[in-house]
N, CA, C and O of each residue as an XYZ file, in Angstrom:
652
protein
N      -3.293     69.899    190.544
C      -1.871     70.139    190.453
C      -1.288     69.179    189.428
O      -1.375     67.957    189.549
N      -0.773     69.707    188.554
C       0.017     68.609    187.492
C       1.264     68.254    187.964
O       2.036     68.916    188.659
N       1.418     66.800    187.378
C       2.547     65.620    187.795
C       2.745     65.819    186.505
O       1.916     66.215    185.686
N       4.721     65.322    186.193
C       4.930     65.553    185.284
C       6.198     64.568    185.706
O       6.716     64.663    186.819
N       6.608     63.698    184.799
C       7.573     63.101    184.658
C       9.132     63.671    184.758
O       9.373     64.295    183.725
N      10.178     63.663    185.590
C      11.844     64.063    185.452
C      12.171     64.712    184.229
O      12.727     63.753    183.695
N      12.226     65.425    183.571
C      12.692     66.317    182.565
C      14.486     66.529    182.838
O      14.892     67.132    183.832
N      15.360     65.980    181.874
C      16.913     65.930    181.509
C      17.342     67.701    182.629
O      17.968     67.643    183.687
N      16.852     68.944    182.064
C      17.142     70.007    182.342
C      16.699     69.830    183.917
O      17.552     69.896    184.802
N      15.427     69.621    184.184
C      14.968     69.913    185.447
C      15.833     68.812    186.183
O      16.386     69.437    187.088
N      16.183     67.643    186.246
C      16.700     66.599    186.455
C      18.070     67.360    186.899
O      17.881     67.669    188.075
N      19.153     67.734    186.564
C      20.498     68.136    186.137
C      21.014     68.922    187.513
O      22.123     68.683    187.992
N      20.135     69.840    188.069
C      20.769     70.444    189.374
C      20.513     69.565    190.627
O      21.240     69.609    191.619
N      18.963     68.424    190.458
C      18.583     67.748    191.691
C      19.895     66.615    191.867
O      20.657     66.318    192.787
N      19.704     66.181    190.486
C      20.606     64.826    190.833
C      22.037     65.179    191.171
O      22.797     64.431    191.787
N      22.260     66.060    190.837
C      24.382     66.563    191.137
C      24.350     66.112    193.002
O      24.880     65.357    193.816
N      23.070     67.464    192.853
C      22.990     67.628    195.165
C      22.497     66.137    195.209
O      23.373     66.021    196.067
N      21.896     64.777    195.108
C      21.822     64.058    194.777
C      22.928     63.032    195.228
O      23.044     62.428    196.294
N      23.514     63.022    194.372
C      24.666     62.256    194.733
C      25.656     63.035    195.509
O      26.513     62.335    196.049
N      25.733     64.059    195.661
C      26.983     64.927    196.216
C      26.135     64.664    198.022
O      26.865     64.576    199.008
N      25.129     64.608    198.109
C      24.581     64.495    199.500
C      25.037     63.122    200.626
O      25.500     62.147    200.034
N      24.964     63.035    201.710
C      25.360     61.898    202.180
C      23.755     61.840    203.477
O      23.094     62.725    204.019
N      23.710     60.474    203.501
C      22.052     60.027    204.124
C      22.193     61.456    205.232
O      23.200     62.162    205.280
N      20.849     61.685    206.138
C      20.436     62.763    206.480
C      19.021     62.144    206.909
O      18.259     61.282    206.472
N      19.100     63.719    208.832
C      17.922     63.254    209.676
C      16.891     64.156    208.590
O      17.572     64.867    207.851
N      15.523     64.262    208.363
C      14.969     64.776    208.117
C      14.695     66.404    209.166
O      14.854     66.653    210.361
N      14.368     66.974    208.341
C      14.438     68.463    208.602
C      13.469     68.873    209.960
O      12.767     67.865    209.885
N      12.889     69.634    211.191
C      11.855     69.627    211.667
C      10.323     69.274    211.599
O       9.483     69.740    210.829
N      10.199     68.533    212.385
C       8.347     67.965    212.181
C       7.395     69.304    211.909
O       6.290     69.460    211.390
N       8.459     70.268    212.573
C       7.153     71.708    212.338
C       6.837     71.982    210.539
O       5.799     72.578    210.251
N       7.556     71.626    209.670
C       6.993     71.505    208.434
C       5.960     70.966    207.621
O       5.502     71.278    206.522
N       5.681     69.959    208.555
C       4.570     69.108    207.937
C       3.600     69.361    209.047
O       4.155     69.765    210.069
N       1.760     69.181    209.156
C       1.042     68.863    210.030
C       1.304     67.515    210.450
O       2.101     66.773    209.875
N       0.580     67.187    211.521
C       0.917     66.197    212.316
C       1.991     65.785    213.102
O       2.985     66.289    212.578
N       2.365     65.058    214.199
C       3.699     64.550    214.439
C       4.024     63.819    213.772
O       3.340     63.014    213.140
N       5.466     64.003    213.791
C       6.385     63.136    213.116
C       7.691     63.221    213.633
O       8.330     64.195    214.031
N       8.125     61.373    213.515
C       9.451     61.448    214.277
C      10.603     61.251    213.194
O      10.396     60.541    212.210
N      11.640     61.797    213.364
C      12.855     62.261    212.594
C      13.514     60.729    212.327
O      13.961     59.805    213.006
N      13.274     61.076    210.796
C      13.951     59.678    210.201
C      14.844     59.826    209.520
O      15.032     60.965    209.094
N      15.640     58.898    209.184
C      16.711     59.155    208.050
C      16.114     58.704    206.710
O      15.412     57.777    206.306
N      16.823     59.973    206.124
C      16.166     59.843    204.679
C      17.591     59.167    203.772
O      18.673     59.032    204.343
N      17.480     58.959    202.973
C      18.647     58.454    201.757
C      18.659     59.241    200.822
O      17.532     59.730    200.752
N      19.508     59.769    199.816
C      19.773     60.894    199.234
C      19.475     59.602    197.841
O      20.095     58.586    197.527
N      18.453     60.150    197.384
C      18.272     59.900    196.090
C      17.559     61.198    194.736
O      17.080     62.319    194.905
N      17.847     60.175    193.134
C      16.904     61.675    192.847
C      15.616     61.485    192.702
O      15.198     60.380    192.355
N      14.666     62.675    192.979
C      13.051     62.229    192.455
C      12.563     61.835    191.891
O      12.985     62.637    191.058
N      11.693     61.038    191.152
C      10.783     60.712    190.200
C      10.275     61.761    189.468
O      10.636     62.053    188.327
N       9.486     62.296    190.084
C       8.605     63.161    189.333
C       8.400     64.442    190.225
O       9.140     64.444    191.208
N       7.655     65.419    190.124
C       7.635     66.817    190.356
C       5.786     67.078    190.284
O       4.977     66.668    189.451
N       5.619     67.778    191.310
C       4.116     68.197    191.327
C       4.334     69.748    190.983
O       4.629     70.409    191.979
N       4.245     70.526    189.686
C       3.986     71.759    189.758
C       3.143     72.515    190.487
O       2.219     71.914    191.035
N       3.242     73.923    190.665
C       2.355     74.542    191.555
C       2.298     75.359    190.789
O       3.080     75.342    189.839
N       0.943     76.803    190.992
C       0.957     78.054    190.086
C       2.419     78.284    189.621
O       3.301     77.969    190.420
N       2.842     78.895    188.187
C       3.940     80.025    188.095
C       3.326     81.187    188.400
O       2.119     81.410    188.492
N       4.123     81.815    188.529
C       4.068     83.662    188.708
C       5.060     84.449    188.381
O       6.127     84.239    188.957
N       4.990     85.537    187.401
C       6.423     86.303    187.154
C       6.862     86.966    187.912
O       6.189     87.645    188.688
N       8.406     86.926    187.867
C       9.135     87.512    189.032
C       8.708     89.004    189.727
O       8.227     89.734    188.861
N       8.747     89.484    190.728
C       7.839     90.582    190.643
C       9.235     91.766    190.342
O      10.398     91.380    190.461
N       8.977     92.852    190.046
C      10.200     93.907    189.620
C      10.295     95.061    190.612
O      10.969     96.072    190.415
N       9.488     94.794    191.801
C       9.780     95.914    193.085
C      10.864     94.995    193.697
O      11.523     94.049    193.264
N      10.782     95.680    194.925
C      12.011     95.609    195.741
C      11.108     95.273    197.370
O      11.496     95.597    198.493
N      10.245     94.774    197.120
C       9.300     94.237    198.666
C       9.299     92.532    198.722
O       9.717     91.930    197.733
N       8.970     92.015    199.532
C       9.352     91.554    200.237
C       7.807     90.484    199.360
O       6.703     91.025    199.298
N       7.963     89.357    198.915
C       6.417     88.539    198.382
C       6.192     87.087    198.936
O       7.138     86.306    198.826
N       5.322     86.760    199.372
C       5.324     85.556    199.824
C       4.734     84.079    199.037
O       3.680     84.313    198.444
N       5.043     83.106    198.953
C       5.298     82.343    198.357
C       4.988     81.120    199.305
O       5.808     80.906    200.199
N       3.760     80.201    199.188
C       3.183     79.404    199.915
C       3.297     77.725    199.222
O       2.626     77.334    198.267
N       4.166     77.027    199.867
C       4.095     75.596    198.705
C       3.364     74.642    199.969
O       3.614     74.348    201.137
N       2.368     74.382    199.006
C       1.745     73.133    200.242
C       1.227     71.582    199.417
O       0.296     71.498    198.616
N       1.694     70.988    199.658
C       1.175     69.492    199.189
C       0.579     68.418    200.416
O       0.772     68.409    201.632
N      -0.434     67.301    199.294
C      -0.902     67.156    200.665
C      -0.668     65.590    200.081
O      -0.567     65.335    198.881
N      -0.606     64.648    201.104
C      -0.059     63.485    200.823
C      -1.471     62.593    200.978
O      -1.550     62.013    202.061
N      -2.604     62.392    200.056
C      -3.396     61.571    199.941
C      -3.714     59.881    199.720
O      -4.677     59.213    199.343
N      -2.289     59.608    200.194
C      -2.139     57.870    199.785
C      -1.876     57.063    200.977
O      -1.000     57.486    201.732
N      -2.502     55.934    201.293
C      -2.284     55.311    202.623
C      -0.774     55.352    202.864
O      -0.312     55.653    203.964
N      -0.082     55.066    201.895
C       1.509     55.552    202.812
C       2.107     56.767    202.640
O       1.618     57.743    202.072
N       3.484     56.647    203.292
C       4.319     57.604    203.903
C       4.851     57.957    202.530
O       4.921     57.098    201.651
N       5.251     59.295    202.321
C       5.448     59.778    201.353
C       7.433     60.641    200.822
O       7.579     61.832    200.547
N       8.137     60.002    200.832
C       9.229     61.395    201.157
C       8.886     62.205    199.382
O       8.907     61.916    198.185
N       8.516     63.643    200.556
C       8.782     64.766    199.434
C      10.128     66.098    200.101
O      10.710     66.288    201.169
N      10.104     66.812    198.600
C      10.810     67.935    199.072
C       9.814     69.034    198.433
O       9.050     68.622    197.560
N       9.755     70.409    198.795
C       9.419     71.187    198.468
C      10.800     72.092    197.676
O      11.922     71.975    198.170
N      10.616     72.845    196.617
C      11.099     73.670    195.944
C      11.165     74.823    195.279
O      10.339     74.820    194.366
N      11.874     75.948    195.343
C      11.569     77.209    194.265
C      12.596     77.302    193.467
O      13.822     77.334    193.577
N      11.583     77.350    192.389
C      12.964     77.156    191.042
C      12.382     79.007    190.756
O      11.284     79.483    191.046
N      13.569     79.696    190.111
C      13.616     81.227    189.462
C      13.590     81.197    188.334
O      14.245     82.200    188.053
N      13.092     80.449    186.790
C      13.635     80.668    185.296
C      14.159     82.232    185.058
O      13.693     83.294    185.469
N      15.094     81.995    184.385
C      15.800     83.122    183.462
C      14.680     83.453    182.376
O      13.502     83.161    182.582
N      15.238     84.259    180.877
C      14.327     83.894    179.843
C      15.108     82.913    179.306
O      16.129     82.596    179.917
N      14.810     82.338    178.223
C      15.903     81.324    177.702
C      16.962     82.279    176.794
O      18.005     81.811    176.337
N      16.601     83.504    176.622
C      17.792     83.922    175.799
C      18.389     85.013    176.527
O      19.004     85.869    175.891
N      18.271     85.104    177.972
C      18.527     85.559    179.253
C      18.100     87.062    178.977
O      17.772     87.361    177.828
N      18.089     88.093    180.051
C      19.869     87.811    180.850
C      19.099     87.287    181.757
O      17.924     87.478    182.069
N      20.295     86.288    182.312
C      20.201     85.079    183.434
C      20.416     85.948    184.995
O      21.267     86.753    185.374
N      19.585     85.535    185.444
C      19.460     85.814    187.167
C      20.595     85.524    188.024
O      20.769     84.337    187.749
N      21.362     85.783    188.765
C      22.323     85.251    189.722
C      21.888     84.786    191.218
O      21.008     85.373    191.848
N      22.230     84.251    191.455
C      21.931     84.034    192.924
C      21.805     84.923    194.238
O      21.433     84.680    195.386
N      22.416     86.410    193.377
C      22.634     87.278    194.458
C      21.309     88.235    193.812
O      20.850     89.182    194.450
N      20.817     87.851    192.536
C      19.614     89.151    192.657
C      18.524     88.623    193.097
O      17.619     89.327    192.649
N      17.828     87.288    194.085
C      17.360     87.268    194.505
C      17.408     87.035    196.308
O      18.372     86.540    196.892
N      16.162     87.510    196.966
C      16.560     86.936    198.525
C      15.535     86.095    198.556
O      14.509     86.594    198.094
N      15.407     84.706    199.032
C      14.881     83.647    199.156
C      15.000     83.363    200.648
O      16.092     83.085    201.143
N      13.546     83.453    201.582
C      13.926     83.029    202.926
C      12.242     82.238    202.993
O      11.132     82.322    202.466
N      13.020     81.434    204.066
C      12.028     80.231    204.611
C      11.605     80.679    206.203
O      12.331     81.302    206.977
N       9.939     80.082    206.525
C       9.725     80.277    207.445
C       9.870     79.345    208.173
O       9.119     78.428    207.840
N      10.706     79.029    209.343
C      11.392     78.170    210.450
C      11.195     78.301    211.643
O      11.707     79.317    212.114
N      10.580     77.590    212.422
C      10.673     77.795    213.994
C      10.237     79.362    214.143
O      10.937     80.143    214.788
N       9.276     79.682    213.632
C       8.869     81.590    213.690
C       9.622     82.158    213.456
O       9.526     83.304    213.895
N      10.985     81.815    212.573
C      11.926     82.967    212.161
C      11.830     82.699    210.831
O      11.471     81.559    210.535
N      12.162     83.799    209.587
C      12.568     84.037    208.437
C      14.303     83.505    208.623
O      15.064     84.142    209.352
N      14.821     82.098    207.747
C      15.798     81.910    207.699
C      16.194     81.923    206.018
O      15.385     81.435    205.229
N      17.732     82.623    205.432
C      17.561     82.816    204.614
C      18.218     81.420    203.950
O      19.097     80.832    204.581
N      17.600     80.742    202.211
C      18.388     79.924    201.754
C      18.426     80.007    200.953
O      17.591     80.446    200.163
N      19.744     79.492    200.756
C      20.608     79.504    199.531
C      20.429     79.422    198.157
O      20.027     78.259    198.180
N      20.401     79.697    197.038
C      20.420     79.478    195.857
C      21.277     78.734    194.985
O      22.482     78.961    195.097
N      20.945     77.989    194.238
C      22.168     77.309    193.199
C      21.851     77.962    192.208
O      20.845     78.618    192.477
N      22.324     78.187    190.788
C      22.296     78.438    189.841
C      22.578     77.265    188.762
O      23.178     76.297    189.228
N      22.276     77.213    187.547
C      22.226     76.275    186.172
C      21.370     76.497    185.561
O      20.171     76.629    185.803
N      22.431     76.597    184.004
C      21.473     76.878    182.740
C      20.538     77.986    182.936
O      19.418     77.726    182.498
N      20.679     79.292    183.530
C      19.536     80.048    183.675
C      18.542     79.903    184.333
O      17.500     80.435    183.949
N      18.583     78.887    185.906
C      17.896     78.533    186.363
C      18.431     78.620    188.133
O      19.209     77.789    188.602
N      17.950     79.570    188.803
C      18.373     79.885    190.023
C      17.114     78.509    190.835
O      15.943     78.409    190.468
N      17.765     77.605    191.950
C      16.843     76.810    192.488
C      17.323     76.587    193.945
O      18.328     77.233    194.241
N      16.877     75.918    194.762
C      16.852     75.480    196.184
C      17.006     74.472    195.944
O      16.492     73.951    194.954
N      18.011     73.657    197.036
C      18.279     72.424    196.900
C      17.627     71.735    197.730
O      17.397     72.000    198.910
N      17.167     70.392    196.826
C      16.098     69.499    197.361
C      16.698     68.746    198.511
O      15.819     68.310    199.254
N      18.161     68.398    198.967
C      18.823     67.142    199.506
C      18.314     68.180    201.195
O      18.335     67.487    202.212
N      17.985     69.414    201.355
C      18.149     69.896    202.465
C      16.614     70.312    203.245
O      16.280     70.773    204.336
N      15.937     69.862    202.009
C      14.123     70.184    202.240
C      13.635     68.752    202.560
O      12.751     68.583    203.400
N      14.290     67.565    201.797
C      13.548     66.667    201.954
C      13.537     66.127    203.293
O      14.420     65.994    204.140
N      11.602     65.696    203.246
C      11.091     65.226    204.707
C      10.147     63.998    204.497
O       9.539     64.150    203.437
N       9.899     63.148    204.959
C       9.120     62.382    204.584
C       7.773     62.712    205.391
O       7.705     63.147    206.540
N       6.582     62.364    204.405
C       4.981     63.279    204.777
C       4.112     62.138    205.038
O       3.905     61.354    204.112
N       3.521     61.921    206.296
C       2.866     60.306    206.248
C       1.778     60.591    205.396
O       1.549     61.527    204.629
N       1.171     59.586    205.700
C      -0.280     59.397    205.376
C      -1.239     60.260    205.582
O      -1.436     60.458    206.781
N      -2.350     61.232    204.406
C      -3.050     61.685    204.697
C      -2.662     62.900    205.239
O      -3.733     63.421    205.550
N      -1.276     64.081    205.703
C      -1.055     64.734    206.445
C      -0.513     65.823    204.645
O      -0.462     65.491    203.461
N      -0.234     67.096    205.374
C      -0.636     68.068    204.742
C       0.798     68.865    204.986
O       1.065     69.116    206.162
N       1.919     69.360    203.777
C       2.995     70.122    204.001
C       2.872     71.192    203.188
O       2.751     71.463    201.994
N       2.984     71.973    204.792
C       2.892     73.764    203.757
C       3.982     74.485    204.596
O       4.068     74.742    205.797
N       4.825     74.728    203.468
C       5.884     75.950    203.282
C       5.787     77.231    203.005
O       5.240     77.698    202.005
N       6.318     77.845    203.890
C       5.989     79.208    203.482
C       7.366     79.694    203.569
O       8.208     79.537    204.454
N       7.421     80.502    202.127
C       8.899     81.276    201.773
C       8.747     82.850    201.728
O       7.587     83.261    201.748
N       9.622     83.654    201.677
C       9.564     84.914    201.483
C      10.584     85.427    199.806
O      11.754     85.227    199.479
N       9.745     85.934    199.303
C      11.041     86.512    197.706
C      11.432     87.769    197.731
O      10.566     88.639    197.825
N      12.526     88.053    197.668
C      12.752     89.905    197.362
C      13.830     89.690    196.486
O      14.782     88.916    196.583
N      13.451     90.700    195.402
C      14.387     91.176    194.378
C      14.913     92.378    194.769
O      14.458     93.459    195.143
N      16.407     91.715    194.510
C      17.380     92.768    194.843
C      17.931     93.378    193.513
O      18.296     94.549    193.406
N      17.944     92.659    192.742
C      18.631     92.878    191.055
C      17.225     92.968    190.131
O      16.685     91.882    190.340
N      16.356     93.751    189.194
C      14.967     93.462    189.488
C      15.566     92.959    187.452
O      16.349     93.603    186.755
N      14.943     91.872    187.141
C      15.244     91.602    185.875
C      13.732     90.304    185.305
O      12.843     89.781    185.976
N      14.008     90.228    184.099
C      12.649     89.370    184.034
C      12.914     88.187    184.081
O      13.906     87.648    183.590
N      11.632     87.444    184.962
C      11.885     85.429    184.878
C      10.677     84.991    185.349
O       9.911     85.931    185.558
N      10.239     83.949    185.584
C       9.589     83.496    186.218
C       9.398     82.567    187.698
O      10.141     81.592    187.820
N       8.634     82.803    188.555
C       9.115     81.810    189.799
C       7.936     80.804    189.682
O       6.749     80.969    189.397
N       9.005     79.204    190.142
C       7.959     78.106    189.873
C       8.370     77.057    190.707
O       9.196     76.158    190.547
N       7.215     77.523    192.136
C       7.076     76.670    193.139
C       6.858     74.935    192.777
O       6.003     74.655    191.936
N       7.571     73.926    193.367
C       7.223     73.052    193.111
C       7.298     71.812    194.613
O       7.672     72.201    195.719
N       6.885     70.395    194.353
C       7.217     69.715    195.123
C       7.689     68.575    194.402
O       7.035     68.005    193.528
N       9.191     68.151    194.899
C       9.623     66.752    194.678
C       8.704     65.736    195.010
O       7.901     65.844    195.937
N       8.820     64.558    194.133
C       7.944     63.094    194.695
C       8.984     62.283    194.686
O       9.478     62.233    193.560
N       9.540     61.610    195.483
C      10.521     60.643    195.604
C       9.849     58.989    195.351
O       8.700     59.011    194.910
N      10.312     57.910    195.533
C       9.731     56.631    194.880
C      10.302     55.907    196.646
O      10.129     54.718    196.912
């Protein structure tokens, strides 16, 4: 999986939710393997970003699933967030928030979330994913995608690395 240093563009929607966030319990232990007890996290922005496969947007109207899993291989505790960013093309037409459906799997339900938009870039906000991942333990997300508006872009699962 490639690590890649904060990029200005990629940087620009995390850090707004970022500072606009106020401290926060971490999200359910059912996200990560292992137990884990609910800590408060501090709203900062990430360091760096672990890419995952891209894949182009698909142009039916079904329902695709979308698996982000990172695994935290370092004697300590780790806070990550998981993420799906949508690219536009760069010379668009740009995606809206309403031509995609983006849902997360929660407590055995499909819950749906939200989209931001910037610069041609439909994303999930990190301030509401982030969880901290101990040692050695393994976080896998599973999302659902449906295009409702079917147009071309790319989807590009990722995970925040916080410091």
């Amino acid at each position: 999986m490639p690590t890649w240093k904060v990029l200005r563009r990629a940087l620009a929607p995390t850090a707004l939710a970022a500072v606009l966030a106020a401290p926060f319990t971490m999200p359910s232990p059912a996200l990560a393997t292992g137990a884990l007890a609910p800590q408060v996290v501090t709203a900062v922005a990430p360091v760096s970003f672990v890419g995952l496969p891209d894949r182009p947007l698909p142009s039916d109207h079904a329902a695709h699933p979308i698996t982000v899993s990172y695994r935290n291989d370092s004697s300590a505790d780790r806070t990550v967030a998981p993420q799906i960013l949508v690219e536009s093309p760069d010379d668009g037409p740009f995606l809206a928030p309403t031509d995609i459906k983006l849902e997360v799997l929660s407590g055995g339900h499909w819950k749906t979330v939200r989209l931001a938009s910037e610069t041609g870039t439909l994303y999930t906000d990190l301030t509401r994913a982030k969880l901290v991942l101990h040692s050695h333990h393994t976080l896998t997300q599973r999302y659902r995608l449906t295009v409702v508006n079917a147009g071309p872009g790319t989807v590009q699962p990722r995970i925040a690395l916080y410091s």
